[in-house]
VOPAGU-2260 file (C-alpha; in pm, 1 decimal, decimal comma):
REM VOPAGU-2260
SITE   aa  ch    i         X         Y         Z
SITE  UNK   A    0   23790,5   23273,3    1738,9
SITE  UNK   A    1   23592,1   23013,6    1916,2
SITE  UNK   A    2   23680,5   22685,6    2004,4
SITE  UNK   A    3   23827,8   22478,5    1770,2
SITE  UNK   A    4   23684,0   22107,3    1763,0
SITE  UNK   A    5   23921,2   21810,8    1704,3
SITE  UNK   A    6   23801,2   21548,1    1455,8
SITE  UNK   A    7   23996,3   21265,4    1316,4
SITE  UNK   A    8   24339,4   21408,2    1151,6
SITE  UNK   A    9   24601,9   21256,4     991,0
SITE  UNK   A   10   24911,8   21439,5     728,3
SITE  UNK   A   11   24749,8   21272,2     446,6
SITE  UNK   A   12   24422,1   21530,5     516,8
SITE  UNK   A   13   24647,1   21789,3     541,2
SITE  UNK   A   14   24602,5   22035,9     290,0
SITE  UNK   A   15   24899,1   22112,0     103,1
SITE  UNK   A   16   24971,6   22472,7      59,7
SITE  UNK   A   17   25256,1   22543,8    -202,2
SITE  UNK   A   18   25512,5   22792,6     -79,6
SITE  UNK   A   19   25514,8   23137,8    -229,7
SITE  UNK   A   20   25858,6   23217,1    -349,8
SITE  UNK   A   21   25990,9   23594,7    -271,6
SITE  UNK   A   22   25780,9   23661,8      39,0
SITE  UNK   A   23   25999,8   23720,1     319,6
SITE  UNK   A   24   25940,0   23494,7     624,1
SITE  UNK   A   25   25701,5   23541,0     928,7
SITE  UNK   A   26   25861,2   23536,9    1213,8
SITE  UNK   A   27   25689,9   23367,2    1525,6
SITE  UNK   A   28   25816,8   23451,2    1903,6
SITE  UNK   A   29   25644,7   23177,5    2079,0
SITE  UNK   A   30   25654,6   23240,1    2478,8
SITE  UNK   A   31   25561,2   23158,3    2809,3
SITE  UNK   A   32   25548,4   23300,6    3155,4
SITE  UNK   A   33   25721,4   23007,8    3361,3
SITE  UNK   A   34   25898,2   22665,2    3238,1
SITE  UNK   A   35   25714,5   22325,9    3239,3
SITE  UNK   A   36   25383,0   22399,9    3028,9
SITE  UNK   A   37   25509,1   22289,3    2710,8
SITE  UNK   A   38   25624,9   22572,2    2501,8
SITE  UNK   A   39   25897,5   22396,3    2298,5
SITE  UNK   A   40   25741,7   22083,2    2263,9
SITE  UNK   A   41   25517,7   22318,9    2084,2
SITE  UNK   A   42   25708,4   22509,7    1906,6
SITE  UNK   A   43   25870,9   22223,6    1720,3
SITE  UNK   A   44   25562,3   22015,0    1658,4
SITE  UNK   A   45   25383,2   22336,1    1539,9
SITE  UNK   A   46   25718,1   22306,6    1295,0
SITE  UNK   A   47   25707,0   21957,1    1209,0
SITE  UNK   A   48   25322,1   22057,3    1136,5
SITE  UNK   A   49   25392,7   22342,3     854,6
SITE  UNK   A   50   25661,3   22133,8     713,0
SITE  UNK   A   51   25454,4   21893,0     598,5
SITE  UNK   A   52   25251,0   22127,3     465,3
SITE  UNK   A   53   25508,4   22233,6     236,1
SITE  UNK   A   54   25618,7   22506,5     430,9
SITE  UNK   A   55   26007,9   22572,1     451,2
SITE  UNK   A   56   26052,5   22644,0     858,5
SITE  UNK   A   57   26368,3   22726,3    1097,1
SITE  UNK   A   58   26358,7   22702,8    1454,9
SITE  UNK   A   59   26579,0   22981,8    1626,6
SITE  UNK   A   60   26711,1   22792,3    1995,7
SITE  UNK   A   61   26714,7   23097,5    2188,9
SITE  UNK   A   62   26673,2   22973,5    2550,6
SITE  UNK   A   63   26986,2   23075,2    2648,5
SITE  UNK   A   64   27016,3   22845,6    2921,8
SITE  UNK   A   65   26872,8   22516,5    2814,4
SITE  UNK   A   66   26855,7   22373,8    2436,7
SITE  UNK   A   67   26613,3   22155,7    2451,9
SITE  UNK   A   68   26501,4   22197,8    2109,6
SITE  UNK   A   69   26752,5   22008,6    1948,3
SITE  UNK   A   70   26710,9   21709,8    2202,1
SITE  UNK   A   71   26295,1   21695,1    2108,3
SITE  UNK   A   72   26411,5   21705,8    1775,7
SITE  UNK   A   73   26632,2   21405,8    1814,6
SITE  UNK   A   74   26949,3   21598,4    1691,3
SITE  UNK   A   75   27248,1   21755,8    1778,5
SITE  UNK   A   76   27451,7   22075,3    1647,4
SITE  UNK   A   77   27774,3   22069,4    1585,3
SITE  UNK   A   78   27769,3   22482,1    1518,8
SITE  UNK   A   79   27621,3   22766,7    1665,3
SITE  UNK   A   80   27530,5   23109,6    1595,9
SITE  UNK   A   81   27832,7   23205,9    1839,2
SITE  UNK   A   82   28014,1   22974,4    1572,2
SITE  UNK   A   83   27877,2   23283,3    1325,4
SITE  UNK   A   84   28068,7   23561,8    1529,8
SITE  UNK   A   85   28370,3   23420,7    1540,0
SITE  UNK   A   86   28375,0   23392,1    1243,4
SITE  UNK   A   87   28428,4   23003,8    1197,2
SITE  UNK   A   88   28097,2   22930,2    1006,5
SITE  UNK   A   89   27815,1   23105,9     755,5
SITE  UNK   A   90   27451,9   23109,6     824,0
SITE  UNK   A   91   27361,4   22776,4     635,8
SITE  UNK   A   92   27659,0   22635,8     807,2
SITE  UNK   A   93   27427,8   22600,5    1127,2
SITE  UNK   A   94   27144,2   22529,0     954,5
SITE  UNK   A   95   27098,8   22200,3    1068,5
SITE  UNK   A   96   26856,3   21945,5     918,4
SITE  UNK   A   97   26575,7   21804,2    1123,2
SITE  UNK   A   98   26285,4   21594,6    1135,2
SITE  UNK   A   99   26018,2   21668,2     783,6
SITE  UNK   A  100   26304,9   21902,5     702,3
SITE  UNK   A  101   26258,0   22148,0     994,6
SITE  UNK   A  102   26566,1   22320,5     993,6
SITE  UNK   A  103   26736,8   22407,3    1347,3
SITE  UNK   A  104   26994,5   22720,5    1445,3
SITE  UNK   A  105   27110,1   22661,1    1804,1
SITE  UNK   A  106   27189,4   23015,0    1924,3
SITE  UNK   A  107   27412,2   22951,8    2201,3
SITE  UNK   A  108   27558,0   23243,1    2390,3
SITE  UNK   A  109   27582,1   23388,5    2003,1
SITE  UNK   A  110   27244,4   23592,0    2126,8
SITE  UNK   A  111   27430,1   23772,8    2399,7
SITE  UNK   A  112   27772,6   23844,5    2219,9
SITE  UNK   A  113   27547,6   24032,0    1958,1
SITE  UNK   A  114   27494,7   24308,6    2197,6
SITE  UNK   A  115   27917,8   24363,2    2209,2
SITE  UNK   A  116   28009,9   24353,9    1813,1
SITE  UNK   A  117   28199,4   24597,4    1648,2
SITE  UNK   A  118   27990,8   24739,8    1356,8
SITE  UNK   A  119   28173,3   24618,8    1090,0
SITE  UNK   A  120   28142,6   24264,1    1245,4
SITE  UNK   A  121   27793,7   24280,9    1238,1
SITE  UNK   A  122   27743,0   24461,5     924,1
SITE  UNK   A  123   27894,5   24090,9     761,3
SITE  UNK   A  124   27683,9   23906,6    1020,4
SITE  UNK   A  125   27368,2   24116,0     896,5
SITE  UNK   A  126   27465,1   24056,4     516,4
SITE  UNK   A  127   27541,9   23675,8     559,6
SITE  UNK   A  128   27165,5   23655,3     816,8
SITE  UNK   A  129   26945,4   23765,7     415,5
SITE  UNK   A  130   27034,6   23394,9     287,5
SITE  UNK   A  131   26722,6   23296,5     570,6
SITE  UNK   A  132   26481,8   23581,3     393,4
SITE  UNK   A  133   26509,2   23256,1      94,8
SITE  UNK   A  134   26524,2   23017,6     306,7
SITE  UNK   A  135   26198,2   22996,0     544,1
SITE  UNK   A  136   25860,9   23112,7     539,9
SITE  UNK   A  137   25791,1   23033,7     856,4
SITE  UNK   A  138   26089,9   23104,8    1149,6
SITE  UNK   A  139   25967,1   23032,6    1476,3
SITE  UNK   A  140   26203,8   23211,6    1827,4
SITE  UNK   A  141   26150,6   22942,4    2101,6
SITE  UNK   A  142   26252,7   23203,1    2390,4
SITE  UNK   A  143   26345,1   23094,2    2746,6
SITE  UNK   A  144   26024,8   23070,4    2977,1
SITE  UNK   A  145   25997,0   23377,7    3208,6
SITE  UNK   A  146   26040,3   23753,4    3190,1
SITE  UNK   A  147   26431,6   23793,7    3185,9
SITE  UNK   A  148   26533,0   24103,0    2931,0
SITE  UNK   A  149   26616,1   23852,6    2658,8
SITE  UNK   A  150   26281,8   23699,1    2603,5
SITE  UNK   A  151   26141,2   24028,8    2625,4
SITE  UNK   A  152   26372,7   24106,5    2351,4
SITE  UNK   A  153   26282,7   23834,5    2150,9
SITE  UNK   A  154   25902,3   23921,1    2164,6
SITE  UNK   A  155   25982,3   24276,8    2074,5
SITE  UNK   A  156   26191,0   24198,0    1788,2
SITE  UNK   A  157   25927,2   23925,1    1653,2
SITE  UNK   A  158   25679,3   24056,0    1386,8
SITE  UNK   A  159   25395,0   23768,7    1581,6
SITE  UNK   A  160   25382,3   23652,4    1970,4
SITE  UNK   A  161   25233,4   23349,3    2065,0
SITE  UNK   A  162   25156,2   23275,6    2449,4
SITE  UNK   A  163   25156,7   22910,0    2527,1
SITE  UNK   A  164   25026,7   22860,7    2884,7
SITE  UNK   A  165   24811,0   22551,5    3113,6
SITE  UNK   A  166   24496,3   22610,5    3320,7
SITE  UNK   A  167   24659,0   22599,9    3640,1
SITE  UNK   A  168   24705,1   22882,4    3809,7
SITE  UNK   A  169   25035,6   22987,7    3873,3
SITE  UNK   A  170   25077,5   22966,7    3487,7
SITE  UNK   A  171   24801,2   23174,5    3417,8
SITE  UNK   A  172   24922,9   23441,8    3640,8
SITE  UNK   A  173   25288,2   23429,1    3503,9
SITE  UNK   A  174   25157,0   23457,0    3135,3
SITE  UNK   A  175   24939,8   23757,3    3255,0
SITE  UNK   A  176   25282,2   23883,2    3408,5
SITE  UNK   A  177   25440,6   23837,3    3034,3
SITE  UNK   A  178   25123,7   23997,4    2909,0
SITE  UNK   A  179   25144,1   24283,7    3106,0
SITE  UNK   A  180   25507,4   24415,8    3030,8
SITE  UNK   A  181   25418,4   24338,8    2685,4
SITE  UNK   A  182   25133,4   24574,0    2699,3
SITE  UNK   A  183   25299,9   24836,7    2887,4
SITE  UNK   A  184   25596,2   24866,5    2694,7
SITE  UNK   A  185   25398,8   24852,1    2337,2
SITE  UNK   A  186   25576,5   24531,2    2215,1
SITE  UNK   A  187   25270,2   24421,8    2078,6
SITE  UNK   A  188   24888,7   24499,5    2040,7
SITE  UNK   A  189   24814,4   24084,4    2016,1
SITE  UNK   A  190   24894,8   23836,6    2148,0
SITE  UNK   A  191   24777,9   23471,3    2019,4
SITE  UNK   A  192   24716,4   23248,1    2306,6
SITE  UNK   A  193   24774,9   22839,0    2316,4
SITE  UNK   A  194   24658,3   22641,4    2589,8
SITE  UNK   A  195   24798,0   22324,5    2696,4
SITE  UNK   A  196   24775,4   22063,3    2882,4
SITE  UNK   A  197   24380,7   22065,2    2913,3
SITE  UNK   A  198   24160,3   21774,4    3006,6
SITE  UNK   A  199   23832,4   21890,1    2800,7
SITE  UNK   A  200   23703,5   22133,5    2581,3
SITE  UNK   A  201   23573,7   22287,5    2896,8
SITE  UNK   A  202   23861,4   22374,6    3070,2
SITE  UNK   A  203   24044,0   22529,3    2773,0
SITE  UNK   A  204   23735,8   22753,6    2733,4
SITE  UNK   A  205   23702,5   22856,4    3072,6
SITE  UNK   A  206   24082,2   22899,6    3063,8
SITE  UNK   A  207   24085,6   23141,1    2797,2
SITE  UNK   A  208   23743,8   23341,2    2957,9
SITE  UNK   A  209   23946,3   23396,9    3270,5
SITE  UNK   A  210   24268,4   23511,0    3075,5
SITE  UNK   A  211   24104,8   23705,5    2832,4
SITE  UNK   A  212   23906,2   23868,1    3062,7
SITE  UNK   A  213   24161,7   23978,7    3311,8
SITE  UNK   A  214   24352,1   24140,4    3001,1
SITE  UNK   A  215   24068,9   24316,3    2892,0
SITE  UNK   A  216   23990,2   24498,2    3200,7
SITE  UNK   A  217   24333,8   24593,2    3320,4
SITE  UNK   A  218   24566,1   24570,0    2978,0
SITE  UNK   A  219   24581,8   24766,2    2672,2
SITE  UNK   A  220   24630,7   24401,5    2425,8
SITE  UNK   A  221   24359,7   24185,6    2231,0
SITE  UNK   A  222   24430,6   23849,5    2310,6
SITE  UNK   A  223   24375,0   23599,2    1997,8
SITE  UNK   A  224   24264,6   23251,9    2062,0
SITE  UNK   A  225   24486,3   22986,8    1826,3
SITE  UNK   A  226   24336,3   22667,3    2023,1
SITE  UNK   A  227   24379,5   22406,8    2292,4
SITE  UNK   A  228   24627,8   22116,7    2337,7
SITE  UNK   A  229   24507,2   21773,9    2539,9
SITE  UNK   A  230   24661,9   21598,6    2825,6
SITE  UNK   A  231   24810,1   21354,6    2625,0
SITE  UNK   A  232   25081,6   21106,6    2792,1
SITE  UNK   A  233   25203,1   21039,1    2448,2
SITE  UNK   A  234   25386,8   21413,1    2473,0
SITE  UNK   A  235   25661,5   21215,5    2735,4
SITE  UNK   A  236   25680,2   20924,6    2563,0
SITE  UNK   A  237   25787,9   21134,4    2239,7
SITE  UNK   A  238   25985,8   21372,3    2473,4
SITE  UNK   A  239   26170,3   21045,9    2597,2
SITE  UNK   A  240   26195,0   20867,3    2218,9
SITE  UNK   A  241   26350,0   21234,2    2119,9
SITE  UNK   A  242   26113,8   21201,3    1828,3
SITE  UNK   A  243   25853,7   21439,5    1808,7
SITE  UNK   A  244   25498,9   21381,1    1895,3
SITE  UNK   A  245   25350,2   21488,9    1529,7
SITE  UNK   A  246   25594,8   21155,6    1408,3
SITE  UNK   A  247   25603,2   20925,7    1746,2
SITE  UNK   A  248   25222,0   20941,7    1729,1
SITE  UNK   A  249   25030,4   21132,4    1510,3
SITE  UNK   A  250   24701,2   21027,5    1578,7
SITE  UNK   A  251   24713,5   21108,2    1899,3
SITE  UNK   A  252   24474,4   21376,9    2091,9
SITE  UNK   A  253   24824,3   21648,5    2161,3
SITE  UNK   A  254   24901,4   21603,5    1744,9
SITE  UNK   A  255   24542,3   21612,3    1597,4
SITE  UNK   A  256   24537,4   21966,7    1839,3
SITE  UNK   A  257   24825,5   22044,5    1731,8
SITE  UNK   A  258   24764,6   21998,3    1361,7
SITE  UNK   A  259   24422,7   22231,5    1363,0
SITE  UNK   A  260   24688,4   22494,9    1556,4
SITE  UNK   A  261   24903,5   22496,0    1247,7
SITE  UNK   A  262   24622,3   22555,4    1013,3
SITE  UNK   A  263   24514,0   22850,5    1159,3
SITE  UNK   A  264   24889,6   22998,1    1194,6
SITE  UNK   A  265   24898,6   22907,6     785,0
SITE  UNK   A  266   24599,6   23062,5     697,7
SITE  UNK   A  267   24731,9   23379,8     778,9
SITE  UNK   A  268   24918,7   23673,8     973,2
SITE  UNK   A  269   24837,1   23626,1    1246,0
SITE  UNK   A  270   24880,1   23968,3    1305,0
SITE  UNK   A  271   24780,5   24084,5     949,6
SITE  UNK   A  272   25071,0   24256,0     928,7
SITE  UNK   A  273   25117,6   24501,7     582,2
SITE  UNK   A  274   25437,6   24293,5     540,8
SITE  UNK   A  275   25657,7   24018,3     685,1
SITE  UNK   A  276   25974,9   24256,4     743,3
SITE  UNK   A  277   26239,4   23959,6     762,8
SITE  UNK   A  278   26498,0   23806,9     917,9
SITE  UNK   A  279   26749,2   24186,9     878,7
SITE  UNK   A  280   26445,4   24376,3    1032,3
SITE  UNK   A  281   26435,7   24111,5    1310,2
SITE  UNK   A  282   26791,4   24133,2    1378,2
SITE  UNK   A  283   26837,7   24475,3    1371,0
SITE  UNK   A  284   26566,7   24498,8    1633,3
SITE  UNK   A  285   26727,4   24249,6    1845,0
SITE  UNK   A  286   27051,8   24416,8    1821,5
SITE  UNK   A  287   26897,8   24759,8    1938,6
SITE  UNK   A  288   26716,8   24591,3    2222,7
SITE  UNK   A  289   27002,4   24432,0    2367,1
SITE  UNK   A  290   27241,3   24700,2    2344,7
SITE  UNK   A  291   27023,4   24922,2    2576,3
């Protein structure tokens, strides 16, 4: 996929796509190799994008260590998954509402404590998780940044990656160290690459040469380009407002980027999977992976 040019964009030229009921939802890892390049300002405007589209999304939380999806997203759980475990709360319980009806599950430390149920417990955690198969088409994992055994679990367990790194250097090395455990462990033969932060068209293309090419020569993965993000000091100013950008300003450079992204995640699979295999295929996987 070549570059993708950014015209004049707005929601009302979005084109609405209606949602197909019965499919079960795709579920989107979206990752990066260090903190600070924008990965869950991403992930929620990506969201925020699909929603308007007509799409019915949920954001999993599962940094671990820092939230900071609900905070972009201007809102604040009073549940968790951990709520979940201990029994205090179902599912749609911690579904909580969000901006363009983005729906929000804050995992908590209700990731980890999955590793230490007794089966029963999570056989009625696994039952009470197939309400989401009807709920979303679209769920997206915004992992921790970094290569810590839980975001590696998360990618596994994901049906799609996405890579979001910058053109400076120490984040394209530490998304080439993602890539590379990724590769070598078989988590995935794709990966679908967003770069951030550039100045011009220019950048983002040489960007993507230099990645691409490294993983060609020395990985077994295909690296997928999804498209570029601007330098746009409109991201803080959203960050600060706790609004997100696609709503604080949509005209801007990051949200017209941002809106050609989601297209091209809508069209398809982005892995052209046979199947989406849903959210008890997903957790099952997660579950394995973390009890090793």
């Amino acid at each position: 996929m070549g570059l993708i040019a950014v015209k004049d964009w707005s929601f009302k030229q979005y084109p609405k796509h209606p949602t197909t009921s019965g499919d079960k939802p795709r579920i989107i890892a979206v990752a990066s190799g260090k903190g600070g390049v924008g990965k869950t300002s991403t992930t929620v405007n990506l969201a925020i994008s699909l929603a308007h589209a007509g799409k019915k999304v949920v954001i999993f939380d599962a940094d671990l260590g820092l939230a900071n999806a609900e905070i972009l997203m201007g809102i604040s759980p009073p549940l968790t998954l951990y709520d979940c475990l201990k029994g205090r709360a179902q599912i749609k319980d911690i579904l909580v509402p969000g901006p363009e009806g983005v729906r929000l599950i804050s995992g908590g430390s209700g990731f980890i404590e999955l590793a230490h149920l007794k089966d029963q417990m999570l056989q009625d955690l696994m039952d009470s998780l197939q309400v989401l198969d009807n709920e979303a088409d679209f769920i997206f994992i915004d992992t921790a940044a970094g290569i810590s055994k839980n975001v590696l679990a998360f990618a596994a367990a994901a049906g799609e990656l996405v890579l979001v790194l910058t053109p400076e250097p120490t984040s394209i090395a530490d998304a080439y160290s993602l890539a590379k455990i990724v590769s070598r462990y078989g988590l995935h033969d794709n990966i679908h690459l967003i770069i951030n932060r550039v100045s011009t068209p220019g950048e983002a293309a040489d960007t993507l040469k230099r990645f691409k090419s490294v993983c060609t020569h020395f990985l077994s993965i295909s690296i997928s380009y999804l498209g570029y993000i601007y330098e746009d000091r409109s991201v803080p100013e959203a960050i600060k407002a706790q609004n997100p950008l696609l709503l604080h300003r949509e005209k801007s450079p990051a949200a017209k980027c941002i809106a050609r992204i989601s297209i091209n995640i809508n069209d398809k699979s982005l892995d052209d999977n046979e199947a989406n295999s849903g959210i008890m295929e997903f957790a099952n996987k997660l579950v394995r992976l973390f009890r090793r």
